[in-house]
N, C-alpha and C positions, 0 to 999 in steps of 0.2 A: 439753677443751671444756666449756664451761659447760653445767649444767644443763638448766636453761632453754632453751639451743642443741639439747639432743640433744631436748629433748621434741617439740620444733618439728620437728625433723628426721626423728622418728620416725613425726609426723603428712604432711611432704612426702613421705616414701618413698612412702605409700600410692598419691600416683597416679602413679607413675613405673613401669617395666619394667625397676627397678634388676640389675645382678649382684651374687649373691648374696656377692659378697666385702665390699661396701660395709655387704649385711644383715647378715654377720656378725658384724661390726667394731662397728656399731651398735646390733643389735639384741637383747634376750635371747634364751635359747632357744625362750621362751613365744612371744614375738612373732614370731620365726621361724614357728612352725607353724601361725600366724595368719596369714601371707603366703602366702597359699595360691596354686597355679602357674595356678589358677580366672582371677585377676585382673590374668595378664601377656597373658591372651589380649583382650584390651580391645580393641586395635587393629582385632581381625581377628575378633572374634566377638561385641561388647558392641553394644548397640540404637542408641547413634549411631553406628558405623561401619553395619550393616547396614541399620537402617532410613533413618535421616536422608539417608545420605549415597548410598539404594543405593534402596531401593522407596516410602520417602516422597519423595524428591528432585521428582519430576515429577507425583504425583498430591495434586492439590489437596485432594481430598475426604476422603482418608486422614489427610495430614498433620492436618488439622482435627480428626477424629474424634480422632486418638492425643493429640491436644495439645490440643486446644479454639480454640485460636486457630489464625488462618490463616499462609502464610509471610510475608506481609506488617507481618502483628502479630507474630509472632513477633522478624524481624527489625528493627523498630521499638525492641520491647525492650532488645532484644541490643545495639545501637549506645548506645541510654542508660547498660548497666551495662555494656558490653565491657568500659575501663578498671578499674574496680573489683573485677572476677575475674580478671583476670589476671595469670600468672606469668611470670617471665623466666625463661628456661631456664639452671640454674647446672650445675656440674660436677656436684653429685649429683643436681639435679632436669633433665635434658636434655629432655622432651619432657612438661613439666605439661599437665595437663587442661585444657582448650581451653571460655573460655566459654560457646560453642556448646552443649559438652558438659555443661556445669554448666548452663545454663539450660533445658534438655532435660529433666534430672532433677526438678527441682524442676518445671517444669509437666506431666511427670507425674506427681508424686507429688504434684501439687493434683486433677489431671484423675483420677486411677487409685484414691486414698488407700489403693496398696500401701504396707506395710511398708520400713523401711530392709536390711531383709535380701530382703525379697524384689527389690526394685531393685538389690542390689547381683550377685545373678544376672544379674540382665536386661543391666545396663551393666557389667558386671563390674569395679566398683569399691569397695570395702569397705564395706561397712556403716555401720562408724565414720568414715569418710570420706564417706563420701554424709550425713551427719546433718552434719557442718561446711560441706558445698556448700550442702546446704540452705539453713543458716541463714545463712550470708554471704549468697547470695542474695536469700532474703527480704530481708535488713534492705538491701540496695543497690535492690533494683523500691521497698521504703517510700521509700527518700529522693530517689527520684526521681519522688515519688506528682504533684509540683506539677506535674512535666512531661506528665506522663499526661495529666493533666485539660486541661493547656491544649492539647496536641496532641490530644484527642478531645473538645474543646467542652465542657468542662462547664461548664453553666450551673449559674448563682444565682438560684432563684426558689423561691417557696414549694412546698410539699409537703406529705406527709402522712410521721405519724412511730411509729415502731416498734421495738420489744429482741426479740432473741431469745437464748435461752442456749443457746453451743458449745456441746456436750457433747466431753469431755477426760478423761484419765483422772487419778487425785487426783496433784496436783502435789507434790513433795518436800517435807518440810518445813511443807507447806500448813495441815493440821489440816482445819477444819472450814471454809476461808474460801470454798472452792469448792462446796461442797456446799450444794445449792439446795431451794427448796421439792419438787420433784420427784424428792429424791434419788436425786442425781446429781449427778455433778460438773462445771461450767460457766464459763466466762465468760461477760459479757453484751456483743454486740453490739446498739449502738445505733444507729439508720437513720433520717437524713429524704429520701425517695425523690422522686422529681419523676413528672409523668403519665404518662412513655418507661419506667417500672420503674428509673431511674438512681437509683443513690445520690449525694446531695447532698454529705449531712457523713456521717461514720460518727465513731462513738464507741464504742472496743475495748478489753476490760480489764478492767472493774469485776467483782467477785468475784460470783461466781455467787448467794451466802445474802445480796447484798445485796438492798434494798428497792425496789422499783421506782422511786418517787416521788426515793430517795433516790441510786438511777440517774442519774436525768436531772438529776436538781438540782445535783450536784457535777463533770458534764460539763461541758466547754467553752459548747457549744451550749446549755444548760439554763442556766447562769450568766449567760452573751450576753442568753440570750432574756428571762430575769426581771429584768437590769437595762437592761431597753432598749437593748440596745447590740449587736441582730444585724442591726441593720442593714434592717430591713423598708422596703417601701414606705412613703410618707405614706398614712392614712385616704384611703377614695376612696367614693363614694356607689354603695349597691349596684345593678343597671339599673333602670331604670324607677322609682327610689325616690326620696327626699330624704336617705334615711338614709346619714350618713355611717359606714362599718365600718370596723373595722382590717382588715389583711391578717392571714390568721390558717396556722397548722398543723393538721392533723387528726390524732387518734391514738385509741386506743381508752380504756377504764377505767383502765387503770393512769396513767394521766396526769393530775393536777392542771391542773382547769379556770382560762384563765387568757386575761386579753385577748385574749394570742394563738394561744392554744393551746381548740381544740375537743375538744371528750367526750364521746361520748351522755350523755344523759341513761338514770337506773337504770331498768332494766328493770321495776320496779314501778308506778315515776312512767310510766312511757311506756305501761304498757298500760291506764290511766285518762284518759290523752290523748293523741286523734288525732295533734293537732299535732308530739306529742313524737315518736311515734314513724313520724311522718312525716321527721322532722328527725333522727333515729333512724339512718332506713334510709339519708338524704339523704347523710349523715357516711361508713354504713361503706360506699357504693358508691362512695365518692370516698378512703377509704384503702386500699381492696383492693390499691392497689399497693403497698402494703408486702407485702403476703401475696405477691403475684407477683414479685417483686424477691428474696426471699425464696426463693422456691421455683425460681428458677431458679438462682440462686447453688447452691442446693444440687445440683440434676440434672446440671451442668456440672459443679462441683465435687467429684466424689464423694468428697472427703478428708470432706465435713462429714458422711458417712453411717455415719462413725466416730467411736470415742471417740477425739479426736487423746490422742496420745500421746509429745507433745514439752513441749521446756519454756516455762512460761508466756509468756515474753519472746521466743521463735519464735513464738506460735502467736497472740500480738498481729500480729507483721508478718504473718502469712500470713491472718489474715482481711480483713487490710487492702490486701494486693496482690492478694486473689482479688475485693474490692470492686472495685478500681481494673481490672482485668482485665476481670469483668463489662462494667463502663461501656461499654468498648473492643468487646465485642461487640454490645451496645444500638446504639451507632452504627452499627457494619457491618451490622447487619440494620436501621437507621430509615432507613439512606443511598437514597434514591431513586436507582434507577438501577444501582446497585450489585449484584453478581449473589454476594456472601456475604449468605449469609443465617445465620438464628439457628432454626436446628431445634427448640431445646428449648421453642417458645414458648406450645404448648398444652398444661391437662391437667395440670398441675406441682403438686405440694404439696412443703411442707417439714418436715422431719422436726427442722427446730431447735423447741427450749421454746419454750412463749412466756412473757411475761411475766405475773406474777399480779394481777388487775383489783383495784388500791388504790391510788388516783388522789393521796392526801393533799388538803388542804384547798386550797378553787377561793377565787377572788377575789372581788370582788364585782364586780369590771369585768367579769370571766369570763361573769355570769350575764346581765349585762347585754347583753352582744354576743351569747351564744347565744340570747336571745332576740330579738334583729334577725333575724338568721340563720332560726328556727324560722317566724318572723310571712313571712317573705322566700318560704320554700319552699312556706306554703299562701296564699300572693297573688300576687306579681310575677312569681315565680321557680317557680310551679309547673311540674311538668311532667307529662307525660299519661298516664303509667302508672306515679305514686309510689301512686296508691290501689290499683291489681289489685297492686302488689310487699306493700303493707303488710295487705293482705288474706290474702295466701295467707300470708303468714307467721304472720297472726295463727291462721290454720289449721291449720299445722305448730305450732305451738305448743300 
């Protein structure tokens, strides 16, 4: 047999309830004692025989809590990637791991952020094995991200926009590229959220020591947006005005002020004028939903209240199906009528970095529109308690 065949082969045994004449035939003696008799009892004693199929089966509430999504969402899922996990039972693999059983693992070791050993307890499947369901899975829920979105509505409209940096433990090979101002090791998750706490666009990957500005600039969504080409509304005249505005983003410091992109104005400039930091407070009550977008992903998620500990190229798909995930919950809790709710929706903070407030150089259109904007919030667009907000804060300060 070829090489190559037996390594494959050594990795199919894992989910199988092989006899041990096959193991012997194939396996060294090492891996022999790594086949431990732990992982024949799967059928009859692993977390999808017992719970799924035994005391989560009928109670809704449960099922939720252990998985985060309900059986509805779950089995949504399931039917997108059934194909792409599954095996055909051969002579040496007669009874492969079932789907079900592989996408079980993986939303809870998003929902739990136990360990690969310690899940291989719970489901009694190897360790080394539960790290390749993992990642096939991830990368099959990413490429099926378009259908997520179209079967849970996701809209295109403007937002407010936000990074925050995974924390990961140092990647192989890595050196210094993940290691961030907060040293620590990170990728940066890039977010433009809409009013619901939904994520828009997400943008996953970029090396933790890189530079904010320098973030968003070589993303997709930052490239789109500084050559014109995301697609915004036409200019519209803001109420009661003449003044024609663009359609603009909201995000904090680290973002280069730009036609369409807003940014307080610095904290020094704003406590010498009302105005500013009227237009100040007006920005961050209206991007707060990055912070809550943010901070729920992470209370559902509890893999993010760790340092992940997989490899870079898994750990892209999995901030990106636990985005698309989230979404799927937003709706089940926006649905009127609907009796799933979204529990985690008070009260939440997140424990991801944030971004370091160095904006790089603004536009001049930039200054020009935040200033429509700023004139806009103390005349047309006022409203009746920006002065008691910018007062007490002046106070806390």
């Amino acid at each position: 047999m070829d090489p190559v065949d037996k390594e494959i082969l050594k990795i199919l045994l894992l989910e199988e309830e092989e006899d041990d004449e096959i193991l012997h035939w194939y396996l060294s003696e090492e891996k022999r004692k790594q086949h431990d008799p732990l992982f024949k009892k799967r059928s009859t004693e692993g977390y999808h025989e017992i719970l799924m199929n035994g005391h989560l089966k009928n109670n809704e509430i449960k099922f939720r809590e252990f998985f985060r999504l309900n059986r509805n969402q779950f089995d949504f899922i399931l039917n997108l990637i059934r194909d792409d996990l599954t095996l055909n039972p051969t002579f040496f693999i007669r009874k492969p791991i079932s789907p079900e059983e592989k996408l079980a693992v993986t939303l809870r070791f998003l929902a739990s952020g136990e360990t690969y050993h310690s899940l291989s307890f719970a489901f009694r499947i190897s360790h080394s094995y539960i790290s390749i369901i993992i990642q096939n899975t991830l990368k099959s829920m990413k490429d099926k991200a378009q259908e997520f979105w179209t079967r849970w509505n996701f809209p295109n409209c403007i937002g407010a926009i936000d990074g925050k940096h995974i924390r990961m433990k140092c990647p192989k090979n890595s050196g210094s590229l993940y290691f961030n101002y907060k040293e620590h090791f990170s990728l940066v998750l890039l977010a433009l959220v809409d009013a619901n706490c939904k994520f828009l666009v997400v943008d996953v990957g970029s090396y933790g020591k890189e530079g904010d500005s320098g973030i968003f600039g070589k993303s997709k969504m930052g490239q789109q947006i500084y050559s014109e080409n995301f697609n915004f509304p036409d200019d519209e005249k803001l109420p009661g005005t003449n003044n024609s505005t663009p359609f603009v983003i909201v995000g904090d410091e680290a973002f280069r002020l730009h036609r369409h992109i807003m940014k307080p104005y610095s904290r020094s400039s704003a406590r010498q004028d009302r105005a500013k930091t009227i237009f100040n407070y007006r920005l961050s009550r209206c991007r707060r939903v990055t912070e809550n977008a943010f901070g729920l992903l992470v209370q559902v998620f509890r893999i993010f209240h760790t340092a992940i500990g997989i490899d870079v190229e898994v750990c892209d798909d999995l901030v990106t199906v636990a985005c698309c995930l989230h979404n799927m919950l937003r709706d089940a809790f926006l649905e009127k009528g609907n009796k799933i709710f979204y529990e985690y929706d008070e009260g939440q903070t997140t424990v991801m970095g944030t971004l370091c407030s160095r904006g790089g150089f603004a536009s001049a259109d930039g200054f020009d529109v935040r200033e429509k904007f700023k004139q806009f919030f103390i005349q047309e667009g006022t409203v009746s308690w920006q002065n008691h907000q910018i007062s007490r804060t002046s106070t806390n300060i």
